[in-house]
DRENDREN-836901 format. One line per field, with one value per residue: y, z, x of N, C-alpha, C in turn. Coordinates in steps of 0.001 Angstrom, whole numbers. Layout:
! residues N
n.y: c(Y/...)
n.z: c(Z/...)
n.x: c(X/...)
ca.y: c(Y/...)
ca.z: c(Z/...)
ca.x: c(X/...)
c.y: c(Y/...)
c.z: c(Z/...)
c.x: c(X/...)
//
This chain:
! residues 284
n.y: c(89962/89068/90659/92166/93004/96109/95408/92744/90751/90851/88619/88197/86611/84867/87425/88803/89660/90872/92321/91366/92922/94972/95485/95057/97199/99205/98155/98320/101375/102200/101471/98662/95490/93166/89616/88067/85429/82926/80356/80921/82262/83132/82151/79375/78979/77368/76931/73816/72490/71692/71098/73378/75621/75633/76631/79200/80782/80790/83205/85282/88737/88682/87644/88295/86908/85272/82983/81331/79211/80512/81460/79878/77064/73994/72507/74343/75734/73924/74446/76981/76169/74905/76470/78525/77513/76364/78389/79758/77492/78246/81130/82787/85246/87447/87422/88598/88663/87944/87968/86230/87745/87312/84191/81296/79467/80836/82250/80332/79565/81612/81409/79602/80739/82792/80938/79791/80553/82513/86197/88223/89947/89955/91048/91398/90793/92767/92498/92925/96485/96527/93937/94492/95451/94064/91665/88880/90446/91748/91411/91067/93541/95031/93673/94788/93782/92508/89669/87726/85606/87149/89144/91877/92613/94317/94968/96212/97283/97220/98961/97959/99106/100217/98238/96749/99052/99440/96360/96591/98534/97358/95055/96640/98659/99167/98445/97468/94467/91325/92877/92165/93582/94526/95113/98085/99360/102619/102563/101241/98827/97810/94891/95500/98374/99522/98135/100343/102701/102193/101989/104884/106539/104976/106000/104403/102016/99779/97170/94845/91754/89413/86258/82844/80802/78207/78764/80343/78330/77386/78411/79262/76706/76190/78913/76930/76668/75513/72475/73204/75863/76892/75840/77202/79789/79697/79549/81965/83558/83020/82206/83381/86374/86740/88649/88536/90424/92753/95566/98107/98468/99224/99013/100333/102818/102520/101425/102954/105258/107022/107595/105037/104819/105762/104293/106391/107574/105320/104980/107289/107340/105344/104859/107021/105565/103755/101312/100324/100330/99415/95824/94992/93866/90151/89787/88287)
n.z: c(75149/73427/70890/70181/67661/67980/67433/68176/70464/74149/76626/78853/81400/83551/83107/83470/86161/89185/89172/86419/84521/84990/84274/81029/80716/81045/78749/76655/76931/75816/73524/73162/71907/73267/74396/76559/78598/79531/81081/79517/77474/73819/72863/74616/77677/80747/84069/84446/82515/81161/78128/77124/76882/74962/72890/73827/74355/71793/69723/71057/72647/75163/78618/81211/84414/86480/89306/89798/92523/94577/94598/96914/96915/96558/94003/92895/92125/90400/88372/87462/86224/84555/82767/82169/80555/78569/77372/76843/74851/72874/72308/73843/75897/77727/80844/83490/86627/89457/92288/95810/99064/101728/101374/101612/99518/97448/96477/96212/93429/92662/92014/90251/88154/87604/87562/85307/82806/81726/80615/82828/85615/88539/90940/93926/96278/98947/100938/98960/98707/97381/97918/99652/98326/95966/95474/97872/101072/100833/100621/103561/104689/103330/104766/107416/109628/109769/109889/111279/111718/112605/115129/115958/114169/111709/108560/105288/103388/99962/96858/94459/91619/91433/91631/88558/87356/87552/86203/83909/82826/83058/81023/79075/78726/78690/81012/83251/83466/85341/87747/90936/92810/95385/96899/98799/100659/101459/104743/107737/108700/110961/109980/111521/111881/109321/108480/109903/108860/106802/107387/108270/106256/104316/105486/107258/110105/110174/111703/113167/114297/116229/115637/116580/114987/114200/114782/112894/110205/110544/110316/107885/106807/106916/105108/102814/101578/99907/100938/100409/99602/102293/103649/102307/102743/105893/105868/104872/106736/109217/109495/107393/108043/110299/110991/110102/107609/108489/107803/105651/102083/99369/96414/95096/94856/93733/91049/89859/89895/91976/95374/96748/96462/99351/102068/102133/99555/98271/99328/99245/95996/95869/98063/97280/94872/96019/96816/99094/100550/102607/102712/100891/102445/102223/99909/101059)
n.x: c(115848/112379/111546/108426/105602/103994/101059/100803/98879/98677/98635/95951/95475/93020/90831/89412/89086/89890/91926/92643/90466/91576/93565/93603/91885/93575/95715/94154/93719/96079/96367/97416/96458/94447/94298/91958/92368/90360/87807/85556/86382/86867/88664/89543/91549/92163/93238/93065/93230/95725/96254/95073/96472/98899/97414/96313/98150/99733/101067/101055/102659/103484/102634/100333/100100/97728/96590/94213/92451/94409/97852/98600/97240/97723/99339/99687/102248/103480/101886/102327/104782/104653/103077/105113/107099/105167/104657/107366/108085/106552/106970/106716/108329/108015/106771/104785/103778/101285/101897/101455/101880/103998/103238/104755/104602/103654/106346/107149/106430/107006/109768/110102/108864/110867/113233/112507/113358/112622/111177/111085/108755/107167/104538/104162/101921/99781/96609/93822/92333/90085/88869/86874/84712/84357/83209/83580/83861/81868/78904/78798/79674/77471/75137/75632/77885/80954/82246/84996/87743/89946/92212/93441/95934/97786/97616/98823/96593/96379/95747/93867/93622/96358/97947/97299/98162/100694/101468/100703/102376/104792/104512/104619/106030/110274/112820/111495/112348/112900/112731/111124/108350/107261/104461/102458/99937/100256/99754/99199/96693/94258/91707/89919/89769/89968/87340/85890/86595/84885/82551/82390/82733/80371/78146/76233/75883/78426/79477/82572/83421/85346/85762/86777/88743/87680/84999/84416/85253/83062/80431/80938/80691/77820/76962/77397/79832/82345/84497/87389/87554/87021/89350/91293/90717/90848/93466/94493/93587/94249/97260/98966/98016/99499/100923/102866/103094/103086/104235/105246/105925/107958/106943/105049/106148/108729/107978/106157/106682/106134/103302/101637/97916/95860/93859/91842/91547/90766/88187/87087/86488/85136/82559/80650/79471/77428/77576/77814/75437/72540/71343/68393/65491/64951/61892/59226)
ca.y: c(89988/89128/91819/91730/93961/96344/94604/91468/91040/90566/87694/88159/85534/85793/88760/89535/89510/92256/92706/91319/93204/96775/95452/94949/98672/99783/98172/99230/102738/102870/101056/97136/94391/91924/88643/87410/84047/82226/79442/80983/83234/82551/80910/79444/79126/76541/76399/72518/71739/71866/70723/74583/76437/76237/77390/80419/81713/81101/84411/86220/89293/88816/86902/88814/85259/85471/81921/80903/80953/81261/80291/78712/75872/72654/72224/76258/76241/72866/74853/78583/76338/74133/77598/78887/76145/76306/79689/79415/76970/79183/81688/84438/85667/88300/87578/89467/87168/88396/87223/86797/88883/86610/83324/80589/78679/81924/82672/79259/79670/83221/81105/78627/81613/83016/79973/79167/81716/83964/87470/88132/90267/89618/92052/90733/92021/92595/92509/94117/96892/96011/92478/95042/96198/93347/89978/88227/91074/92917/91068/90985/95207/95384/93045/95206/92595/91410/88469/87388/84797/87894/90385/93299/92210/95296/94794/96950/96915/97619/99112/97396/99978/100452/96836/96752/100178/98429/95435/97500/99263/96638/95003/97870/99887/98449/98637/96377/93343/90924/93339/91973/94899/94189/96358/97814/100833/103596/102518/99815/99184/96333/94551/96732/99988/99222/98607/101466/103688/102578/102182/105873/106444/105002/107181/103534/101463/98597/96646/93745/90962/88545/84858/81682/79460/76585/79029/81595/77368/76362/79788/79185/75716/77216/79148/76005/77206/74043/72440/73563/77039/76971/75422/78149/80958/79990/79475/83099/84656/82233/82059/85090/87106/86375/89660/88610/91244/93823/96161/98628/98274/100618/98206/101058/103715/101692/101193/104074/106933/107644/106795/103961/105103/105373/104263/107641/108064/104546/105397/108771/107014/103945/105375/107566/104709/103265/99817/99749/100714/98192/95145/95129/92602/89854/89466/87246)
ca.z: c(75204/72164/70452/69264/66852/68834/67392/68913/71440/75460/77078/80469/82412/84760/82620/84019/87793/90010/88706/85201/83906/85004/83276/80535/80115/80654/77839/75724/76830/75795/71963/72801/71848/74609/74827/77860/78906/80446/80083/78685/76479/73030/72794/75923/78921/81679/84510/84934/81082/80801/76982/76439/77467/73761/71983/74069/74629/71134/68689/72249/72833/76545/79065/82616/85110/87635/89506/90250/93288/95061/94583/97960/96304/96015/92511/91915/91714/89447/87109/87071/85970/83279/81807/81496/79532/77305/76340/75961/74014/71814/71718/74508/77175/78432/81512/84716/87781/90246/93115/97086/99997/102959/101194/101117/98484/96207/96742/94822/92035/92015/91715/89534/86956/87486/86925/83580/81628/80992/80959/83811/86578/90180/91416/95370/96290/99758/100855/98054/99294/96957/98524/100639/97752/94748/95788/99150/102054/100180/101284/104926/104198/103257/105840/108479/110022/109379/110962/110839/112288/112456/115739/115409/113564/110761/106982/104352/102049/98487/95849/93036/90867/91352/90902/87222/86946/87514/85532/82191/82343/83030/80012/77694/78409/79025/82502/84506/83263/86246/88293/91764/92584/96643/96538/99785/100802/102583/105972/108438/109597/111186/109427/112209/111522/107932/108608/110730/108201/105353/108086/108412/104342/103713/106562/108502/111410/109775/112676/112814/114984/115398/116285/116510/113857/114640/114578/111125/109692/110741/109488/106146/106580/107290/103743/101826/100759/99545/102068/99646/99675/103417/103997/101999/103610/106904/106037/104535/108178/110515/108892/106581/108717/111596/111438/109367/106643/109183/107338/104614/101228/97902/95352/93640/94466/92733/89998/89116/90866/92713/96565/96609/97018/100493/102340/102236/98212/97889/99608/98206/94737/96203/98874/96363/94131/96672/97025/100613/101016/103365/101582/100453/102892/101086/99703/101340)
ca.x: c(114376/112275/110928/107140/105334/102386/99981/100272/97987/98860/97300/95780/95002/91808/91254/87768/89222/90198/93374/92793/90562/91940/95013/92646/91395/94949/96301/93762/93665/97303/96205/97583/95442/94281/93751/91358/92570/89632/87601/84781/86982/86582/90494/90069/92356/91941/94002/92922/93497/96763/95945/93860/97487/99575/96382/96165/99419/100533/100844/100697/103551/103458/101443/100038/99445/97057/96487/92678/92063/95691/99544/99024/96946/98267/99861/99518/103823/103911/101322/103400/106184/104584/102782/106207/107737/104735/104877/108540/107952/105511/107985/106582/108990/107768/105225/103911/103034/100839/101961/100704/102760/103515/103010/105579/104038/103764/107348/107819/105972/108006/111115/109403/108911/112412/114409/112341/114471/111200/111921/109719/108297/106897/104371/104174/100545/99476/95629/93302/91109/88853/88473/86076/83610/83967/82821/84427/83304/80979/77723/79013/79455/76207/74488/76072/78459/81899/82695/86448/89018/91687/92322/93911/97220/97639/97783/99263/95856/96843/94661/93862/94213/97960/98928/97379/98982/102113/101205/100274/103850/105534/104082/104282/107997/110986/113120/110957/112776/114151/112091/110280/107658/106447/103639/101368/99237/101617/99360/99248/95098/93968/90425/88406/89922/89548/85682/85094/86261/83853/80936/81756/82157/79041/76666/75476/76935/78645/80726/82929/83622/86325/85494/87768/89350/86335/83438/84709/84448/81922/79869/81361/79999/76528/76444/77749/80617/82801/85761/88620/87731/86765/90621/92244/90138/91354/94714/95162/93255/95221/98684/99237/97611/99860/102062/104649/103000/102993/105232/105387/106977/108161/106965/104491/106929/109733/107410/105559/107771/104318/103051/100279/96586/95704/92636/90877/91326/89664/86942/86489/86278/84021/81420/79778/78514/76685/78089/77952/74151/72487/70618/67027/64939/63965/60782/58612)
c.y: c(89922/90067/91465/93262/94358/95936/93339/91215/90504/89337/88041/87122/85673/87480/89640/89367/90852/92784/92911/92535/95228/96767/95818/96021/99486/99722/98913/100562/103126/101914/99492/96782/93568/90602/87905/86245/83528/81312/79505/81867/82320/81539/80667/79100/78428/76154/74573/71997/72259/72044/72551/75779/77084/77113/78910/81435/81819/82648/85905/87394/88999/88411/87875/87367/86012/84135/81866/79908/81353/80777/79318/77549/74551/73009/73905/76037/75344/73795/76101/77522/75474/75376/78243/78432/76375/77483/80010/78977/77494/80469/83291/84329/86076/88046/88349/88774/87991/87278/87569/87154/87439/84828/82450/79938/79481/81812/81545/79141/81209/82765/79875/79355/82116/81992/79190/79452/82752/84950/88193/89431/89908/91013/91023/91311/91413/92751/93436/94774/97028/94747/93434/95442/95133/91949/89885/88862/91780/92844/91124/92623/95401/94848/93698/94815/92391/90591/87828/86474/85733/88562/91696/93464/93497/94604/96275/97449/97595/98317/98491/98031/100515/99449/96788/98139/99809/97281/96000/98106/98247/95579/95340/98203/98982/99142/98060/94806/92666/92014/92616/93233/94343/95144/96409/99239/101349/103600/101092/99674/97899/96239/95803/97842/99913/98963/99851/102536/104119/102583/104119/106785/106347/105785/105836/103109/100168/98127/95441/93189/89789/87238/84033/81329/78822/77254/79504/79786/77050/77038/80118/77801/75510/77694/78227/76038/75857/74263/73285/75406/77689/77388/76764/79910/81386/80022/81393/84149/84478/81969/83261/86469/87314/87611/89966/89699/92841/94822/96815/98712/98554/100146/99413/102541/103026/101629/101899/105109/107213/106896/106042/104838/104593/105226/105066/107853/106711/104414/106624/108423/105743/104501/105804/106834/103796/102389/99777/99834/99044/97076/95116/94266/92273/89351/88624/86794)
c.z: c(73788/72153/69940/68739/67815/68325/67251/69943/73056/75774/78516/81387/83587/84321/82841/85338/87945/88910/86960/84572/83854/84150/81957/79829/80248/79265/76810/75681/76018/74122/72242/72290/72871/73634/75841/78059/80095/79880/79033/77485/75143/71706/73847/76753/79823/82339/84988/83517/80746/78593/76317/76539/75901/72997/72230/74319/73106/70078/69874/72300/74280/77404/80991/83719/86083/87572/90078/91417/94166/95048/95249/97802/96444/94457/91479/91626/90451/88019/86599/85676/84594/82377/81155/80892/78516/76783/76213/74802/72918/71575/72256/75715/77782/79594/82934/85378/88943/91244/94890/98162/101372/102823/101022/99990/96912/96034/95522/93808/91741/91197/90432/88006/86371/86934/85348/82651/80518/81273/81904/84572/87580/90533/92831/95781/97812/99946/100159/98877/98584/96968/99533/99615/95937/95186/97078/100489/101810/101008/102798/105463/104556/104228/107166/109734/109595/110105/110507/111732/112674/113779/114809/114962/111884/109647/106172/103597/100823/97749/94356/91987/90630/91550/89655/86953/86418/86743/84429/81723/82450/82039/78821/77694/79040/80575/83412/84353/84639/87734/89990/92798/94206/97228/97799/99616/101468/104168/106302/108853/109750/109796/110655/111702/110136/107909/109267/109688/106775/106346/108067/106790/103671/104510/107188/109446/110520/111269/112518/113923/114706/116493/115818/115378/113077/114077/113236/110488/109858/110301/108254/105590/106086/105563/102936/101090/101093/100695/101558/99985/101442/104359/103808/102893/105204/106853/105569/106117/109321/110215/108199/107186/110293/112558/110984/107993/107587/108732/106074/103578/100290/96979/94101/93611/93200/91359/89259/89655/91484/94202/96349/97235/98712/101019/101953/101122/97672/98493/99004/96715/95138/96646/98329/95327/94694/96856/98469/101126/101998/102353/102052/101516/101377/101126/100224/100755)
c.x: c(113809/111599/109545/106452/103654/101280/99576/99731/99056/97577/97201/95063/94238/91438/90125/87530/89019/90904/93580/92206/90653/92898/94575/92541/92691/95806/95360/93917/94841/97346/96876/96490/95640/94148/93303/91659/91218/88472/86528/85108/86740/88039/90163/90847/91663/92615/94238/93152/94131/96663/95355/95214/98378/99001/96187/97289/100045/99714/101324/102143/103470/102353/101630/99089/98904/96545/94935/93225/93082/96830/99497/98349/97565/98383/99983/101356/104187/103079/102185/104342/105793/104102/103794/107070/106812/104822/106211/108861/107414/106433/107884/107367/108957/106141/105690/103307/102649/100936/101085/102279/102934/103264/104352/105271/103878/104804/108095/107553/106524/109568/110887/109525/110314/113506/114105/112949/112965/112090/110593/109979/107866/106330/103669/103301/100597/97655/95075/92746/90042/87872/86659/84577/83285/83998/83561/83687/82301/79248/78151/78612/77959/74935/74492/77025/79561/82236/83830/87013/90006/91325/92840/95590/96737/98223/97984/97929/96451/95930/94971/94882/95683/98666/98377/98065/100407/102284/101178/101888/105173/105437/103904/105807/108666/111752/112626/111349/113263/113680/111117/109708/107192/105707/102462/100980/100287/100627/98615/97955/94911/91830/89416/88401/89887/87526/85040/85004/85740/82426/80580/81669/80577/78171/75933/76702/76748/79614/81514/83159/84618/85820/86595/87650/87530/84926/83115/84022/83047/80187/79810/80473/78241/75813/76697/78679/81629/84426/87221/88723/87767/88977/91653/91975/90864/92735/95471/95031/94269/96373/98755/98893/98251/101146/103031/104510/102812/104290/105269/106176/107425/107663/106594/105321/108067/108849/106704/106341/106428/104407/101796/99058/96478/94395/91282/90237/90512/88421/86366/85830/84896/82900/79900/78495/77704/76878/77898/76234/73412/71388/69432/66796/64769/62388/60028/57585)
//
Protein backbone atom coordinates (compact mmCIF):
# COMPACT_ATOMS: atom_id res chain seq x y z
CA UNK A 1 0.00 0.00 0.00
CA UNK A 2 1.45 3.43 -0.73
CA UNK A 3 2.00 5.45 2.03
CA UNK A 4 0.94 9.27 1.94
CA UNK A 5 1.86 12.07 4.27
CA UNK A 6 -1.54 13.42 6.50
CA UNK A 7 -1.55 16.25 4.80
CA UNK A 8 -2.50 15.23 1.59
CA UNK A 9 -5.83 15.78 1.00
CA UNK A 10 -8.70 12.86 0.32
CA UNK A 11 -10.75 13.33 -2.65
CA UNK A 12 -14.44 12.75 -2.39
CA UNK A 13 -16.35 12.39 -5.13
CA UNK A 14 -20.07 13.78 -5.04
CA UNK A 15 -18.74 15.37 -1.98
CA UNK A 16 -21.85 17.52 -1.33
CA UNK A 17 -24.21 14.24 -1.53
CA UNK A 18 -25.68 12.17 1.11
CA UNK A 19 -22.88 10.21 1.67
CA UNK A 20 -20.19 12.63 0.47
CA UNK A 21 -20.43 15.18 2.38
CA UNK A 22 -20.78 13.37 5.91
CA UNK A 23 -17.59 11.75 4.73
CA UNK A 24 -16.56 15.24 4.34
CA UNK A 25 -17.09 16.46 8.06
CA UNK A 26 -15.66 13.16 9.19
CA UNK A 27 -12.48 13.59 7.75
CA UNK A 28 -12.15 16.85 8.88
CA UNK A 29 -13.32 16.28 12.32
CA UNK A 30 -10.48 13.79 12.57
CA UNK A 31 -7.77 16.83 10.94
CA UNK A 32 -7.51 15.28 7.00
CA UNK A 33 -7.74 17.63 4.28
CA UNK A 34 -10.55 17.14 1.65
CA UNK A 35 -10.85 17.52 -1.64
CA UNK A 36 -14.62 17.89 -3.07
CA UNK A 37 -14.66 16.36 -6.46
CA UNK A 38 -17.46 18.02 -8.41
CA UNK A 39 -18.11 19.96 -11.20
CA UNK A 40 -18.56 23.06 -9.63
CA UNK A 41 -15.63 22.38 -7.23
CA UNK A 42 -12.93 24.61 -7.74
CA UNK A 43 -10.51 21.48 -9.31
CA UNK A 44 -13.28 20.16 -10.94
CA UNK A 45 -14.53 16.61 -11.38
CA UNK A 46 -16.93 15.50 -14.12
CA UNK A 47 -18.17 12.23 -14.38
CA UNK A 48 -18.91 12.97 -18.29
CA UNK A 49 -15.33 14.60 -18.86
CA UNK A 50 -13.32 12.01 -18.66
CA UNK A 51 -10.51 14.79 -19.61
CA UNK A 52 -11.39 16.78 -15.76
CA UNK A 53 -10.38 13.14 -13.91
CA UNK A 54 -6.13 13.42 -13.88
CA UNK A 55 -6.44 17.04 -12.69
CA UNK A 56 -8.46 16.04 -9.78
CA UNK A 57 -7.23 12.99 -8.46
CA UNK A 58 -3.66 13.97 -8.87
CA UNK A 59 -1.62 14.98 -5.43
CA UNK A 60 -4.78 13.14 -3.82
CA UNK A 61 -3.87 10.38 -0.74
CA UNK A 62 -7.01 8.44 -1.41
CA UNK A 63 -10.11 8.79 -3.49
CA UNK A 64 -13.95 8.00 -1.79
CA UNK A 65 -16.17 7.20 -5.48
CA UNK A 66 -19.60 7.82 -5.44
CA UNK A 67 -21.29 7.34 -9.09
CA UNK A 68 -23.93 10.14 -10.20
CA UNK A 69 -26.81 9.00 -10.32
CA UNK A 70 -26.34 4.99 -10.06
CA UNK A 71 -23.79 2.04 -10.94
CA UNK A 72 -26.81 0.66 -12.70
CA UNK A 73 -26.41 3.35 -15.48
CA UNK A 74 -25.28 2.45 -18.66
CA UNK A 75 -21.45 3.03 -18.88
CA UNK A 76 -21.35 3.57 -14.83
CA UNK A 77 -18.84 0.08 -14.76
CA UNK A 78 -16.72 1.29 -18.01
CA UNK A 79 -16.27 4.70 -15.94
CA UNK A 80 -15.31 2.92 -12.19
CA UNK A 81 -12.75 1.22 -14.33
CA UNK A 82 -11.25 4.07 -16.41
CA UNK A 83 -11.19 6.32 -12.90
CA UNK A 84 -9.13 3.60 -11.54
CA UNK A 85 -6.51 3.43 -14.15
CA UNK A 86 -6.29 7.16 -13.92
CA UNK A 87 -5.58 7.51 -10.49
CA UNK A 88 -3.25 4.65 -10.69
CA UNK A 89 -1.82 6.24 -13.03
CA UNK A 90 -1.42 9.45 -10.75
CA UNK A 91 -0.12 7.39 -8.20
CA UNK A 92 -3.37 7.00 -5.62
CA UNK A 93 -4.35 3.51 -4.50
CA UNK A 94 -6.21 3.81 -1.96
CA UNK A 95 -10.14 4.28 -2.88
CA UNK A 96 -13.63 3.60 -1.19
CA UNK A 97 -16.56 2.70 -3.66
CA UNK A 98 -19.88 3.18 -2.60
CA UNK A 99 -21.61 0.70 -3.90
CA UNK A 100 -25.59 -0.40 -4.56
CA UNK A 101 -27.02 -3.75 -2.60
CA UNK A 102 -28.97 -5.96 -5.01
CA UNK A 103 -27.59 -4.52 -8.21
CA UNK A 104 -25.98 -6.59 -10.89
CA UNK A 105 -24.52 -3.83 -12.69
CA UNK A 106 -22.93 -2.41 -9.33
CA UNK A 107 -21.47 -5.72 -8.56
CA UNK A 108 -19.42 -5.02 -11.85
CA UNK A 109 -18.12 -1.96 -11.32
CA UNK A 110 -17.18 -3.71 -7.75
CA UNK A 111 -15.13 -6.12 -9.80
CA UNK A 112 -14.10 -3.45 -12.18
CA UNK A 113 -12.37 -1.68 -9.07
CA UNK A 114 -10.98 -4.93 -7.64
CA UNK A 115 -9.26 -6.25 -10.62
CA UNK A 116 -7.55 -2.68 -11.28
CA UNK A 117 -4.89 -3.45 -8.60
CA UNK A 118 -6.26 -0.39 -6.37
CA UNK A 119 -6.02 -1.04 -2.86
CA UNK A 120 -9.64 -0.75 -2.38
CA UNK A 121 -12.85 -1.10 -0.42
CA UNK A 122 -16.59 -1.88 -1.28
CA UNK A 123 -19.13 -0.47 1.05
CA UNK A 124 -22.47 -2.44 -0.48
CA UNK A 125 -25.29 0.08 0.70
CA UNK A 126 -28.81 -0.92 1.07
CA UNK A 127 -31.81 1.71 0.87
CA UNK A 128 -30.82 5.16 2.59
CA UNK A 129 -33.20 6.28 5.26
CA UNK A 130 -32.43 9.46 4.47
CA UNK A 131 -33.76 8.98 0.85
CA UNK A 132 -36.97 9.80 3.26
CA UNK A 133 -35.96 13.42 4.53
CA UNK A 134 -33.10 14.80 1.85
CA UNK A 135 -34.42 15.25 -1.59
CA UNK A 136 -36.26 12.10 -3.49
CA UNK A 137 -39.46 11.41 -0.82
CA UNK A 138 -39.25 14.35 1.08
CA UNK A 139 -41.85 16.51 -0.87
CA UNK A 140 -44.19 13.45 -1.13
CA UNK A 141 -43.56 13.41 3.13
CA UNK A 142 -44.55 16.64 3.31
CA UNK A 143 -47.53 16.71 0.81
CA UNK A 144 -48.99 13.91 2.85
CA UNK A 145 -48.84 11.11 0.20
CA UNK A 146 -46.37 8.59 -0.89
CA UNK A 147 -47.11 7.11 -3.90
CA UNK A 148 -44.90 4.05 -4.92
CA UNK A 149 -44.58 1.15 -7.54
CA UNK A 150 -43.43 -1.23 -4.42
CA UNK A 151 -45.96 -3.59 -2.09
CA UNK A 152 -44.97 -4.79 0.86
CA UNK A 153 -41.57 -6.54 -0.08
CA UNK A 154 -39.16 -5.42 3.16
CA UNK A 155 -35.89 -3.47 2.86
CA UNK A 156 -33.00 -3.32 5.17
CA UNK A 157 -32.92 0.80 5.21
CA UNK A 158 -29.44 1.90 6.11
CA UNK A 159 -28.50 5.14 7.71
CA UNK A 160 -26.49 7.37 6.13
CA UNK A 161 -24.62 8.22 8.83
CA UNK A 162 -23.01 4.80 9.34
CA UNK A 163 -21.91 4.29 5.77
CA UNK A 164 -19.68 7.60 5.85
CA UNK A 165 -18.75 6.35 9.31
CA UNK A 166 -17.43 3.44 7.59
CA UNK A 167 -16.11 5.33 4.69
CA UNK A 168 -13.93 7.90 6.91
CA UNK A 169 -12.20 4.79 8.72
CA UNK A 170 -11.72 3.05 6.09
CA UNK A 171 -9.90 5.93 4.59
CA UNK A 172 -8.00 6.98 7.58
CA UNK A 173 -6.68 3.45 9.62
CA UNK A 174 -5.49 0.63 8.19
CA UNK A 175 -7.25 -3.06 8.23
CA UNK A 176 -9.99 -2.30 5.83
CA UNK A 177 -7.79 -3.10 2.90
CA UNK A 178 -9.41 -5.84 0.35
CA UNK A 179 -12.38 -5.27 2.62
CA UNK A 180 -16.20 -5.62 1.04
CA UNK A 181 -18.47 -3.91 3.88
CA UNK A 182 -22.48 -5.10 2.94
CA UNK A 183 -24.04 -2.72 5.06
CA UNK A 184 -28.07 -2.61 6.31
CA UNK A 185 -30.24 -1.42 9.24
CA UNK A 186 -30.58 -4.43 11.94
CA UNK A 187 -34.59 -4.37 10.65
CA UNK A 188 -36.58 -5.57 7.82
CA UNK A 189 -39.77 -2.72 7.06
CA UNK A 190 -41.57 -2.59 4.11
CA UNK A 191 -41.93 1.37 2.37
CA UNK A 192 -45.47 1.51 4.37
CA UNK A 193 -44.25 0.56 7.68
CA UNK A 194 -41.40 2.84 7.10
CA UNK A 195 -44.04 5.73 6.39
CA UNK A 196 -46.29 5.02 9.12
CA UNK A 197 -43.66 5.38 11.50
CA UNK A 198 -42.52 8.97 10.50
CA UNK A 199 -46.38 9.93 9.92
CA UNK A 200 -46.40 9.01 13.60
CA UNK A 201 -42.81 10.88 14.39
CA UNK A 202 -43.90 13.86 12.93
CA UNK A 203 -47.70 14.26 14.92
CA UNK A 204 -49.77 14.26 11.16
CA UNK A 205 -51.30 11.49 8.96
CA UNK A 206 -48.85 10.99 6.21
CA UNK A 207 -50.04 7.70 4.14
CA UNK A 208 -48.81 5.82 1.27
CA UNK A 209 -50.10 4.10 -1.61
CA UNK A 210 -48.84 1.65 -4.01
CA UNK A 211 -49.84 1.92 -7.75
CA UNK A 212 -48.63 -0.06 -10.89
CA UNK A 213 -45.43 0.10 -12.95
CA UNK A 214 -47.57 2.25 -15.91
CA UNK A 215 -49.23 4.67 -13.51
CA UNK A 216 -45.78 5.44 -10.74
CA UNK A 217 -44.50 6.51 -14.89
CA UNK A 218 -46.70 8.07 -15.99
CA UNK A 219 -46.95 10.42 -12.53
CA UNK A 220 -43.31 11.00 -12.94
CA UNK A 221 -44.23 11.96 -16.44
CA UNK A 222 -46.80 14.46 -15.04
CA UNK A 223 -43.97 16.43 -12.92
CA UNK A 224 -41.49 16.43 -15.94
CA UNK A 225 -39.10 14.59 -14.64
CA UNK A 226 -36.73 13.47 -17.70
CA UNK A 227 -37.14 9.64 -19.39
CA UNK A 228 -33.62 8.55 -18.09
CA UNK A 229 -34.31 9.22 -14.64
CA UNK A 230 -37.96 7.99 -14.92
CA UNK A 231 -36.27 4.47 -16.44
CA UNK A 232 -33.86 4.15 -13.58
CA UNK A 233 -36.50 5.00 -10.90
CA UNK A 234 -38.54 2.20 -12.02
CA UNK A 235 -35.96 -0.14 -12.44
CA UNK A 236 -34.65 0.24 -8.73
CA UNK A 237 -38.82 -0.17 -7.40
CA UNK A 238 -39.58 -3.05 -9.91
CA UNK A 239 -36.32 -5.07 -9.95
CA UNK A 240 -34.25 -4.32 -6.79
CA UNK A 241 -37.03 -4.15 -4.91
CA UNK A 242 -38.17 -7.59 -5.76
CA UNK A 243 -37.02 -9.41 -2.44
CA UNK A 244 -33.82 -10.43 -3.34
CA UNK A 245 -32.58 -7.61 -0.59
CA UNK A 246 -34.84 -9.02 1.85
CA UNK A 247 -32.20 -9.93 4.32
CA UNK A 248 -29.97 -8.62 6.93
CA UNK A 249 -26.25 -8.10 6.78
CA UNK A 250 -22.94 -7.32 9.31
CA UNK A 251 -21.33 -4.89 7.02
CA UNK A 252 -21.40 -1.93 9.92
CA UNK A 253 -20.90 -4.47 12.57
CA UNK A 254 -17.82 -5.84 10.69
CA UNK A 255 -16.77 -2.40 10.30
CA UNK A 256 -17.19 -0.41 13.19
CA UNK A 257 -17.60 -3.26 15.99
CA UNK A 258 -21.07 -1.39 16.55
CA UNK A 259 -24.94 -2.41 15.47
CA UNK A 260 -26.33 -0.06 12.60
CA UNK A 261 -28.75 2.79 13.66
CA UNK A 262 -32.15 1.64 13.73
CA UNK A 263 -35.31 3.22 12.48
CA UNK A 264 -36.36 4.70 15.83
CA UNK A 265 -32.77 6.51 16.47
CA UNK A 266 -33.22 8.13 12.95
CA UNK A 267 -36.18 9.47 13.67
CA UNK A 268 -35.44 10.55 17.10
CA UNK A 269 -32.55 12.65 15.53
CA UNK A 270 -34.85 13.79 12.35
CA UNK A 271 -38.58 14.50 13.60
CA UNK A 272 -37.48 17.20 15.89
CA UNK A 273 -36.15 19.53 13.14
CA UNK A 274 -39.20 19.70 11.54
CA UNK A 275 -38.55 18.38 8.10
CA UNK A 276 -41.62 16.55 7.84
CA UNK A 277 -44.08 19.50 8.72
CA UNK A 278 -46.82 19.65 6.05
CA UNK A 279 -46.19 22.24 3.07
CA UNK A 280 -47.20 25.87 3.06
CA UNK A 281 -50.24 26.33 0.38
CA UNK A 282 -49.11 28.17 -2.28
CA UNK A 283 -49.67 31.60 -2.65
CA UNK A 284 -52.10 32.57 -4.98
Amino acid sequence: MTMHSDDTPVLILGGTGKTGRRVVKGLVERGRPVRIGSRSAALPFDWNAPESWAPAVAGASAIYITYQPDLAVPGAVEAIRRLAATALEGGVKRMVLLSGRGEPEAEEAEQALISSGADWTIIRASWFLQNFSETFLLDALKAGEVVLPVGDTAEPFIDVEDIAEIAVTALTEPGHSGALYEVTGPELLSFREAVAAISEAAGRSITFRQVSAGDYAAMLRGYGVPAEEISLLLYLFTTVLDGRNAQLADGVQRGLGRPPARLSEYLARTAPTGIWKAQEPAMV
